[in-house]
Backbone atoms as SQL, in Angstrom:
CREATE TABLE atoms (id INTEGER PRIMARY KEY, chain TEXT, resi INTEGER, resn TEXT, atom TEXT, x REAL, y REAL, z REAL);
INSERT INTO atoms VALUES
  (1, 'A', 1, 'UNK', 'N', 0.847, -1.191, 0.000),
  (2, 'A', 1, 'UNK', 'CA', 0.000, 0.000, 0.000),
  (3, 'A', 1, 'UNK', 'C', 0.885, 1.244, 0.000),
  (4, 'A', 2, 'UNK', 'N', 0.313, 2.441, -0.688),
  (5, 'A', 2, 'UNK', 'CA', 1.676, 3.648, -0.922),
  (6, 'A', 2, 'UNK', 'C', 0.869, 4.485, 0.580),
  (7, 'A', 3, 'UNK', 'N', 2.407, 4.767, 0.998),
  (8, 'A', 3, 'UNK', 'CA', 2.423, 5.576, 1.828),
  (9, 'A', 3, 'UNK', 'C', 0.969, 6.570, 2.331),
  (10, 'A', 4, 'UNK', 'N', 0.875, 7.182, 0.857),
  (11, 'A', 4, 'UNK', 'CA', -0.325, 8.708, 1.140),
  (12, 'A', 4, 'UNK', 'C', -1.213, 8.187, -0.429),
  (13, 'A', 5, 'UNK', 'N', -2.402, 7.311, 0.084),
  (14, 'A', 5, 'UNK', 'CA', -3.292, 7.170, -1.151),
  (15, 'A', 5, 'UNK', 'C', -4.500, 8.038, -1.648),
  (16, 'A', 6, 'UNK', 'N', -5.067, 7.270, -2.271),
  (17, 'A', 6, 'UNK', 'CA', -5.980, 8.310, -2.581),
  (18, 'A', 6, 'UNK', 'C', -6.922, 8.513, -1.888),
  (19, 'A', 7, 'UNK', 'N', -7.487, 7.682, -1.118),
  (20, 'A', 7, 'UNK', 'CA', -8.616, 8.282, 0.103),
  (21, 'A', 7, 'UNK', 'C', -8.335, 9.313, 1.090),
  (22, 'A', 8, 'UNK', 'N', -7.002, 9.897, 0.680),
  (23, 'A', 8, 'UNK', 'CA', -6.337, 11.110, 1.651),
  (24, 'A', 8, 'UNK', 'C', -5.788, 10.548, 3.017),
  (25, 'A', 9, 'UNK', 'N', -5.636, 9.353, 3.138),
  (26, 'A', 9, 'UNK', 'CA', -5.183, 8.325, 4.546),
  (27, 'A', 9, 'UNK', 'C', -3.772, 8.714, 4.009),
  (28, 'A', 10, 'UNK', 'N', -2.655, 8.981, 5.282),
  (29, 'A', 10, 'UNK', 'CA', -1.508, 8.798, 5.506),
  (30, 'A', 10, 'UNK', 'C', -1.247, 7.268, 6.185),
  (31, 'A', 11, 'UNK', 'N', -0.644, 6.242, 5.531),
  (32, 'A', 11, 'UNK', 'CA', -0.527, 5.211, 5.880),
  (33, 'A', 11, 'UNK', 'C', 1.267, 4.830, 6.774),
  (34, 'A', 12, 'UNK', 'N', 1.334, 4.781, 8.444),
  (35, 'A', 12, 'UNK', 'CA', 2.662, 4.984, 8.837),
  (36, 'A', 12, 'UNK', 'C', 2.768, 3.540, 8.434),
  (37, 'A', 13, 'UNK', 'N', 4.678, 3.511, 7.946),
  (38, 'A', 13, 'UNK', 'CA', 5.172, 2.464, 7.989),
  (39, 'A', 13, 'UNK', 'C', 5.056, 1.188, 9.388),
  (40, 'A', 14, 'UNK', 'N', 4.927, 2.122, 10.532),
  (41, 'A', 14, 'UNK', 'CA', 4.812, 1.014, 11.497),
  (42, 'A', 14, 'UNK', 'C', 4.069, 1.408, 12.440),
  (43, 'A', 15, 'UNK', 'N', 2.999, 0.786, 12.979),
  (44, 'A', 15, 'UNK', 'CA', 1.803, 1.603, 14.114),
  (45, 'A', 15, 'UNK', 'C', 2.796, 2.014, 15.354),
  (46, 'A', 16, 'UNK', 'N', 1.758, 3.858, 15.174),
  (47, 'A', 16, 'UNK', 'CA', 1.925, 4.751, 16.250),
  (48, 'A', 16, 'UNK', 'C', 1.415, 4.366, 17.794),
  (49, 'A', 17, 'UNK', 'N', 2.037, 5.217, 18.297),
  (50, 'A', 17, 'UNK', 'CA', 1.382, 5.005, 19.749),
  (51, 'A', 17, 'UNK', 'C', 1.246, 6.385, 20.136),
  (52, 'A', 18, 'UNK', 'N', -0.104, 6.799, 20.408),
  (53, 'A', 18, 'UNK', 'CA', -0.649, 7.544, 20.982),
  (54, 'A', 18, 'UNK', 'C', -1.815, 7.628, 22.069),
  (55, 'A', 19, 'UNK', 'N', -1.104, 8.439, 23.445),
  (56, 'A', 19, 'UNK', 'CA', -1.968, 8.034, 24.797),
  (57, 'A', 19, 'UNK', 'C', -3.025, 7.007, 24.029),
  (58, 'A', 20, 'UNK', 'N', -1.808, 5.963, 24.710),
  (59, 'A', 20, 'UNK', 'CA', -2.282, 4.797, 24.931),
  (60, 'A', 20, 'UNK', 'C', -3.219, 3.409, 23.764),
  (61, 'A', 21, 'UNK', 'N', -2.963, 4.153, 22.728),
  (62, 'A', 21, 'UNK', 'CA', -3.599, 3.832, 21.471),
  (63, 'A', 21, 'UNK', 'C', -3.204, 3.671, 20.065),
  (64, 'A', 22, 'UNK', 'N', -3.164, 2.613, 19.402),
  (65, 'A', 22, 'UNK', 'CA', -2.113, 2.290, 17.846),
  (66, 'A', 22, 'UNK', 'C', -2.679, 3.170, 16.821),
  (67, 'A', 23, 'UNK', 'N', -2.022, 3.782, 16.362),
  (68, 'A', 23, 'UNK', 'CA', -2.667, 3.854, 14.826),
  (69, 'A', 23, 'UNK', 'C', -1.887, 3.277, 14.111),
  (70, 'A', 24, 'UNK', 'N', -2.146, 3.287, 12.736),
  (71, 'A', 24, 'UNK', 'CA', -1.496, 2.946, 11.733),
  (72, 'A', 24, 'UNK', 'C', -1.703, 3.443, 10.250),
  (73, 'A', 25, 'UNK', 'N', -2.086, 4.390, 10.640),
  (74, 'A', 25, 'UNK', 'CA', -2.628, 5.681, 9.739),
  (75, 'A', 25, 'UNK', 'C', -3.472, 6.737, 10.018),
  (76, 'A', 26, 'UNK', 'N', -3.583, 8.115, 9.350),
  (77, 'A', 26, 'UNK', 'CA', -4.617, 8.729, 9.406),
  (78, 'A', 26, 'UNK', 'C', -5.116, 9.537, 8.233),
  (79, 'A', 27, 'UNK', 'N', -6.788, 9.590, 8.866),
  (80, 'A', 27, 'UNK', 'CA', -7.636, 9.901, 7.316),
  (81, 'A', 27, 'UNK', 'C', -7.669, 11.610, 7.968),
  (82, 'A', 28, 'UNK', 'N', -6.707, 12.146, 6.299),
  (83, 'A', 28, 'UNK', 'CA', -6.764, 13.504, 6.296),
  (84, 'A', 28, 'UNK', 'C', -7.988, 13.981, 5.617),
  (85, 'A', 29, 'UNK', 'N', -8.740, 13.022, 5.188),
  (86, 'A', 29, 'UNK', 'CA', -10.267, 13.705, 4.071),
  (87, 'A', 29, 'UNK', 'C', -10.993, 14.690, 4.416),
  (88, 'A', 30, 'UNK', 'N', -11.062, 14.936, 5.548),
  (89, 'A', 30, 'UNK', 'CA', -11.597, 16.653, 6.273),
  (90, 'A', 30, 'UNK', 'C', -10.930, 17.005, 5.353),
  (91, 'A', 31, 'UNK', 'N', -9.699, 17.081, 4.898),
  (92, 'A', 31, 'UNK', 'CA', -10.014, 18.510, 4.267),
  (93, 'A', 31, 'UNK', 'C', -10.217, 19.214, 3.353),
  (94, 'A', 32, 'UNK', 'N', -11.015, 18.383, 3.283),
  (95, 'A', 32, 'UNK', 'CA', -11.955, 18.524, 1.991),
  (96, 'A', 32, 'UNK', 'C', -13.273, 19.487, 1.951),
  (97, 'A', 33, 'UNK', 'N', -13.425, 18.892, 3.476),
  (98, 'A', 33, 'UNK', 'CA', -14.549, 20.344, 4.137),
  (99, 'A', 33, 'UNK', 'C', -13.640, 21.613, 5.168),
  (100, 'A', 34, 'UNK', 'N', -12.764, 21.502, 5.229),
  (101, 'A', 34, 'UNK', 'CA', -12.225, 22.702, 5.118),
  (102, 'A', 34, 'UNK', 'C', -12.673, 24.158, 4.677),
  (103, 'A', 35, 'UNK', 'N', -13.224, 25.085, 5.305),
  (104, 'A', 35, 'UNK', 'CA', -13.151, 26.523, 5.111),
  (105, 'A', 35, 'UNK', 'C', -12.134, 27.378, 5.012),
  (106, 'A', 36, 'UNK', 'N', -12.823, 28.581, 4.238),
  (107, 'A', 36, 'UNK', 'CA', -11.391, 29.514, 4.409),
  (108, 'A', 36, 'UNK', 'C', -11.461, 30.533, 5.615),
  (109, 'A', 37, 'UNK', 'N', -12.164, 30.243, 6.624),
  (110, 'A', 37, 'UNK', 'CA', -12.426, 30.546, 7.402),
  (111, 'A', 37, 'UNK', 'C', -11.470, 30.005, 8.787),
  (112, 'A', 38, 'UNK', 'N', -11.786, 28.195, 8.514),
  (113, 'A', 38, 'UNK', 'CA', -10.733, 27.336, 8.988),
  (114, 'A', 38, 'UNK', 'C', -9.390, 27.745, 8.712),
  (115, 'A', 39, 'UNK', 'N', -9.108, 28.352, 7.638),
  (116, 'A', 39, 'UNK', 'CA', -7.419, 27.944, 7.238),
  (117, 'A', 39, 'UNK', 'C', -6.972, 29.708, 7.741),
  (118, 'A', 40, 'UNK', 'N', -7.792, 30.931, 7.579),
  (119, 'A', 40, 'UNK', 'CA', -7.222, 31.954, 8.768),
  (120, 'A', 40, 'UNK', 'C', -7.395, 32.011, 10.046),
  (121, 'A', 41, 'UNK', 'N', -8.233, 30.946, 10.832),
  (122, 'A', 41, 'UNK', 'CA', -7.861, 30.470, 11.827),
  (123, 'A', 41, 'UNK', 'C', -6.553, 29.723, 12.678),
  (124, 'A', 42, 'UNK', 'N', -6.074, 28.709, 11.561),
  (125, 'A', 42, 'UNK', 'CA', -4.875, 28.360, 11.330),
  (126, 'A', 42, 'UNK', 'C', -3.915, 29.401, 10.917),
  (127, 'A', 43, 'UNK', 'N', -4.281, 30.208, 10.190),
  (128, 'A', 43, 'UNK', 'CA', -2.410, 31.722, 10.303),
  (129, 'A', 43, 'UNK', 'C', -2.826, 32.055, 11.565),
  (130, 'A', 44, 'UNK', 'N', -3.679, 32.171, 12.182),
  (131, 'A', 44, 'UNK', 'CA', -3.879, 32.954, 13.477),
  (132, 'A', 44, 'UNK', 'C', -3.031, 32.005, 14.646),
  (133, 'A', 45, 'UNK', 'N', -3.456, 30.814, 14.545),
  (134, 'A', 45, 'UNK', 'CA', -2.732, 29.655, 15.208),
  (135, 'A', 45, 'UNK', 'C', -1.382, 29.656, 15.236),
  (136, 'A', 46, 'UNK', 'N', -1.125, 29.249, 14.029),
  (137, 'A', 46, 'UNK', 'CA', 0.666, 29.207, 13.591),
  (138, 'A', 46, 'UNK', 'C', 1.209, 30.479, 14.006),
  (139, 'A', 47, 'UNK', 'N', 1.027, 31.877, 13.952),
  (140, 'A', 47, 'UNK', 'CA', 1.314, 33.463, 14.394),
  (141, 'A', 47, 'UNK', 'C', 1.208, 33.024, 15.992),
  (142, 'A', 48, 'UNK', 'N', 0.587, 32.798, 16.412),
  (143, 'A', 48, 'UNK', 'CA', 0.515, 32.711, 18.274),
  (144, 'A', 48, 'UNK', 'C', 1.644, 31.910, 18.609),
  (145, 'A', 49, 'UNK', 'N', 1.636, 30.720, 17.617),
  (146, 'A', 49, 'UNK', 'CA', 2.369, 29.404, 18.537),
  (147, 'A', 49, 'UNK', 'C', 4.111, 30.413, 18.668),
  (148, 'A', 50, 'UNK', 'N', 4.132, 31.450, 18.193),
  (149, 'A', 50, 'UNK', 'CA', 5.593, 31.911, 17.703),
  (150, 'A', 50, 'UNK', 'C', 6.249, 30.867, 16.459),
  (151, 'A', 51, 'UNK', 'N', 5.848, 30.493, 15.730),
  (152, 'A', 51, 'UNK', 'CA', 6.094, 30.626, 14.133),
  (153, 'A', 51, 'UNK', 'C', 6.229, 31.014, 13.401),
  (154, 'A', 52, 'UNK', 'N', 7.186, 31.853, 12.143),
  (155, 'A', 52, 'UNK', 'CA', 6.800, 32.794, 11.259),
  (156, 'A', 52, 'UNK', 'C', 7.435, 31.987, 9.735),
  (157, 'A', 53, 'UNK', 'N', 6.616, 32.243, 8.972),
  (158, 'A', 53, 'UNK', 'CA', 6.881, 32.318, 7.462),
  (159, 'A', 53, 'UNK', 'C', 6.248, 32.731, 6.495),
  (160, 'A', 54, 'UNK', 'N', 7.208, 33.240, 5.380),
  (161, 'A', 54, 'UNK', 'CA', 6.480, 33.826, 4.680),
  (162, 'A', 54, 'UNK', 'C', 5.522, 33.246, 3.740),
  (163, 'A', 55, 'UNK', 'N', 5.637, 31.808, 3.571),
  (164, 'A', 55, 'UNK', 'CA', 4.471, 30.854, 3.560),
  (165, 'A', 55, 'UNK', 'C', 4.245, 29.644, 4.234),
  (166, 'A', 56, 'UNK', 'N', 3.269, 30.191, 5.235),
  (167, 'A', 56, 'UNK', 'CA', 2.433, 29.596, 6.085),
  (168, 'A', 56, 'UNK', 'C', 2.173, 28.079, 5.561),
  (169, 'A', 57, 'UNK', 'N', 2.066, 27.617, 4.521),
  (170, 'A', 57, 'UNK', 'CA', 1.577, 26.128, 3.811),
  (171, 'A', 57, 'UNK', 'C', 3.103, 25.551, 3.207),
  (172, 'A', 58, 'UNK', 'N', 3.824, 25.867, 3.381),
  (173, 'A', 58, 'UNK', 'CA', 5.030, 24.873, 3.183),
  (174, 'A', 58, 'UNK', 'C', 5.856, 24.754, 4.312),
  (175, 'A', 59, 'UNK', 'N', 5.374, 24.771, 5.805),
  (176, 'A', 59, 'UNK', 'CA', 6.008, 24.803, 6.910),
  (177, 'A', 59, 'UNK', 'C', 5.450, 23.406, 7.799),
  (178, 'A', 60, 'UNK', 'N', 6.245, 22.458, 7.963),
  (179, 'A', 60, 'UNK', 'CA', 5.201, 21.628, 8.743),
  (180, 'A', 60, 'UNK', 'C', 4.256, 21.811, 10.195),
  (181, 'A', 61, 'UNK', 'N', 4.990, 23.047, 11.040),
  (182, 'A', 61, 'UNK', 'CA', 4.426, 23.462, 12.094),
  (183, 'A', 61, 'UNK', 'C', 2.940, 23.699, 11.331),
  (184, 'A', 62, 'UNK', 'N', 2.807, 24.312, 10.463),
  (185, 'A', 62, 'UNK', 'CA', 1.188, 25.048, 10.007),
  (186, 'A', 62, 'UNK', 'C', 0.528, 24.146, 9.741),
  (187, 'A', 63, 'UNK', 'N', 1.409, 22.814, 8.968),
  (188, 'A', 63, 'UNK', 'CA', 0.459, 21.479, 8.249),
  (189, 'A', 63, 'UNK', 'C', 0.169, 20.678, 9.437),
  (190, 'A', 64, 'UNK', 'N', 0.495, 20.823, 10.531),
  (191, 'A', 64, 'UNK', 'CA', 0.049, 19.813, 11.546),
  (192, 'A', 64, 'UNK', 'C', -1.505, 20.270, 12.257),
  (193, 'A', 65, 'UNK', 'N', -0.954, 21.923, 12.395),
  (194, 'A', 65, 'UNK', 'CA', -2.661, 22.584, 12.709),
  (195, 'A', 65, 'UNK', 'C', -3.502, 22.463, 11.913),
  (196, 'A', 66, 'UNK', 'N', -3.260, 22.504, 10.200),
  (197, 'A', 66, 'UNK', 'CA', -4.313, 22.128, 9.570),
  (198, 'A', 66, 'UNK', 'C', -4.561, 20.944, 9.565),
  (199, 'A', 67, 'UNK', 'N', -4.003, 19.729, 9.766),
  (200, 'A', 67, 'UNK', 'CA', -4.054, 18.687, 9.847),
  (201, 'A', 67, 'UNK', 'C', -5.106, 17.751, 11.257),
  (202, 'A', 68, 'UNK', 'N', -4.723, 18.458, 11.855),
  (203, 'A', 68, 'UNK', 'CA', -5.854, 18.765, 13.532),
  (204, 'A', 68, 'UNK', 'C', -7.180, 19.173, 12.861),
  (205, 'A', 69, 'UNK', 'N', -6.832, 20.263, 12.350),
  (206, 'A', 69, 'UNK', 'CA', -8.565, 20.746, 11.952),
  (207, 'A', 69, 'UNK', 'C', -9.521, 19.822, 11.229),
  (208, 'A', 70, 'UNK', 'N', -8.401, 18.993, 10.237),
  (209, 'A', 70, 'UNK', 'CA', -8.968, 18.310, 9.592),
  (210, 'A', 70, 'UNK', 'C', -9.274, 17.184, 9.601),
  (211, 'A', 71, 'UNK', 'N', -8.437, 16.515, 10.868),
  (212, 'A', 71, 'UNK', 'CA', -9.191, 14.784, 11.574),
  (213, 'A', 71, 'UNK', 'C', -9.439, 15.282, 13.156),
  (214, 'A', 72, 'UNK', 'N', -9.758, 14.322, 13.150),
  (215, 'A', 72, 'UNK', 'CA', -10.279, 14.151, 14.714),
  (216, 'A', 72, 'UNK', 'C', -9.393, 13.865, 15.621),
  (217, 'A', 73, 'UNK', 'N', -7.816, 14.554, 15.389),
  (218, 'A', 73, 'UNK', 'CA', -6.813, 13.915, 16.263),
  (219, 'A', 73, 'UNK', 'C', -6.773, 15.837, 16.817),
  (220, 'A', 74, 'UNK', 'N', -5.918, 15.624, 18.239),
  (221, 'A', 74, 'UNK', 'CA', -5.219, 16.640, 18.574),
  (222, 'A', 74, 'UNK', 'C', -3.802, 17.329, 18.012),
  (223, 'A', 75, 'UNK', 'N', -3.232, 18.339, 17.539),
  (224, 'A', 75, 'UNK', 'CA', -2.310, 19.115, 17.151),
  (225, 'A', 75, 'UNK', 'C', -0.975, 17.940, 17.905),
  (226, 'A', 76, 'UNK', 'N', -1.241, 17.541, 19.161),
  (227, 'A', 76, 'UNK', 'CA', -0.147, 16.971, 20.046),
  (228, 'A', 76, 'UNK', 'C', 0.426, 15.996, 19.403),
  (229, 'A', 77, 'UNK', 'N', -0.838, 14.570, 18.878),
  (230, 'A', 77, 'UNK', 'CA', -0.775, 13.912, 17.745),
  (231, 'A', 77, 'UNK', 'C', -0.214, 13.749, 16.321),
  (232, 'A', 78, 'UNK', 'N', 0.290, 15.113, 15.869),
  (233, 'A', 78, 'UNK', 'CA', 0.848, 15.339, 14.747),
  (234, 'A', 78, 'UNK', 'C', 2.526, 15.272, 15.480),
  (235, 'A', 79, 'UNK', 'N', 2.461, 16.070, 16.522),
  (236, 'A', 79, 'UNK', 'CA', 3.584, 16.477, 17.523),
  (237, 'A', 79, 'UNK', 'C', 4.902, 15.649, 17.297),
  (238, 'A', 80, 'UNK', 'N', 3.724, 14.399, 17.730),
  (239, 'A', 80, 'UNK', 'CA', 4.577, 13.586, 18.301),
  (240, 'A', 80, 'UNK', 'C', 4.960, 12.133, 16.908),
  (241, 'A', 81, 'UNK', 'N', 4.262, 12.289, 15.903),
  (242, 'A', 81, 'UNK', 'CA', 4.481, 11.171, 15.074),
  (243, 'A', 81, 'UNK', 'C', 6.118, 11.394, 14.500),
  (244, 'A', 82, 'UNK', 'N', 6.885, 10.316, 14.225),
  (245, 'A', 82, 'UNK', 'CA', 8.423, 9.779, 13.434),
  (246, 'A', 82, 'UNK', 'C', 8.556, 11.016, 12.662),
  (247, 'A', 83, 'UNK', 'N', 9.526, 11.349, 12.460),
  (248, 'A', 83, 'UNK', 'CA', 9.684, 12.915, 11.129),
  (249, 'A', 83, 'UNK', 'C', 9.099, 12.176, 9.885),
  (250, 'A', 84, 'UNK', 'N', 9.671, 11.109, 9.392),
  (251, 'A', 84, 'UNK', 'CA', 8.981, 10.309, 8.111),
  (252, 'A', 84, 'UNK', 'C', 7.490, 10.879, 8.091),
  (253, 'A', 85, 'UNK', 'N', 6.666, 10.200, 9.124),
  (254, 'A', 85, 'UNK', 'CA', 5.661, 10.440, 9.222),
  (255, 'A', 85, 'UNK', 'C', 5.012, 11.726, 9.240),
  (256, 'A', 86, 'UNK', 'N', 5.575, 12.475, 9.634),
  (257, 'A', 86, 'UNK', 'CA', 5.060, 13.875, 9.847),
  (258, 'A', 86, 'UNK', 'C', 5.107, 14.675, 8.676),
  (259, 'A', 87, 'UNK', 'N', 6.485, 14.397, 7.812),
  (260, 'A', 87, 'UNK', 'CA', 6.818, 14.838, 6.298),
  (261, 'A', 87, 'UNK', 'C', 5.890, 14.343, 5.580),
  (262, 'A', 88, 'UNK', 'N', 5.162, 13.085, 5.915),
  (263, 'A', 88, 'UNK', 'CA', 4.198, 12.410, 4.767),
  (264, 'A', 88, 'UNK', 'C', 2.726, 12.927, 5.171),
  (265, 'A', 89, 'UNK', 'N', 2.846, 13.775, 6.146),
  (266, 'A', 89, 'UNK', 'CA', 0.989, 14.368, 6.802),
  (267, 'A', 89, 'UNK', 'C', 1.595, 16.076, 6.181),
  (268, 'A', 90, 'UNK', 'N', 2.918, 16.107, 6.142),
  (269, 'A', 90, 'UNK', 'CA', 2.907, 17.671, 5.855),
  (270, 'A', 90, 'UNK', 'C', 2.710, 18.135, 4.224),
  (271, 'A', 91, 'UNK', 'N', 3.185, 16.480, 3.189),
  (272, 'A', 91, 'UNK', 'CA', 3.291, 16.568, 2.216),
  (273, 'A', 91, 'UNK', 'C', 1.702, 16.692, 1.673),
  (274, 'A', 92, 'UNK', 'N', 0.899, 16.285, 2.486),
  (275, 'A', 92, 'UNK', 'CA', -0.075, 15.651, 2.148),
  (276, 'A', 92, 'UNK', 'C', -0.887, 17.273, 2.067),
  (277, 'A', 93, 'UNK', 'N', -1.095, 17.372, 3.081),
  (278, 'A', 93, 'UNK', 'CA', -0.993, 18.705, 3.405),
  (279, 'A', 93, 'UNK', 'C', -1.020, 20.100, 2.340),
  (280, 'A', 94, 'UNK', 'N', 0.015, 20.057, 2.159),
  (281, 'A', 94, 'UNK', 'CA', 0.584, 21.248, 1.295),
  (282, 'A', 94, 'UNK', 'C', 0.456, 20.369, 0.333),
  (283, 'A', 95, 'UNK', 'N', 0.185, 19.384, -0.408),
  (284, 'A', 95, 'UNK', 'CA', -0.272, 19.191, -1.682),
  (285, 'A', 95, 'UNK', 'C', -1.897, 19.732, -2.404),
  (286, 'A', 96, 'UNK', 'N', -2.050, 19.049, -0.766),
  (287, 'A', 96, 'UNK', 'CA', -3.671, 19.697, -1.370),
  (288, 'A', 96, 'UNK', 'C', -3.851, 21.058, -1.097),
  (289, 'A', 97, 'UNK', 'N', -3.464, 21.717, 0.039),
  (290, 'A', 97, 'UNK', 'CA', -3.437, 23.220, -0.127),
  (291, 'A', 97, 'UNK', 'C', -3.247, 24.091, -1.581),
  (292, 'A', 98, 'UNK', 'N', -1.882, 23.540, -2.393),
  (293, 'A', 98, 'UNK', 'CA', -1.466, 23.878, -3.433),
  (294, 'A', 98, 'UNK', 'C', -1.769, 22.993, -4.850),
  (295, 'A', 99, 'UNK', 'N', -3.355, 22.366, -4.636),
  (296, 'A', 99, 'UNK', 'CA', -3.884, 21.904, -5.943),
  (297, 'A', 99, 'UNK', 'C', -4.454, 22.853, -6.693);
């Protein structure tokens, strides 16, 4: 199975552990319902956390908040996944931002 398919699932090479619980992927398809309402909520987010760039969507700090918005996991959750993993939720991310 590839890594980041088409149902928008990030598939990790080896199940996560998070308080107390496996994954072994996650479905980014929120963001699909995504607002643009949602996503200047998120510059507002990324600006607080003390983050800066001059684009906000090729930074993984920003793709993890949008990434929160867009499943049902906590920001902490992105936090804490393998860099692999996090590059493949950020790619995912900023791909679809920039379709």
């Amino acid at each position: 199975m590839n890594a980041v398919n088409e149902n928008m699932k990030v598939v990790f090479k080896k199940p996560v552990s998070f308080e107390g619980k496996e994954y072994t992927e996650v479905d980014l398809s929120g963001l699909e319902n995504l607002t643009t309402s949602d996503l200047i909520e998120a510059d507002k987010q990324f600006s607080t956390s003390g983050q800066f760039s001059v684009m906000n969507e090729v930074t993984i700090g920003y793709a993890v908040i949008v990434a929160a918005k867009a499943s049902s996991k906590p920001i902490e959750f992105f936090e804490h996944l393998p860099a692999s993993e996090g590059l493949k939720v950020k790619n995912m991310v900023m791909g679809f931002l920039n379709a």
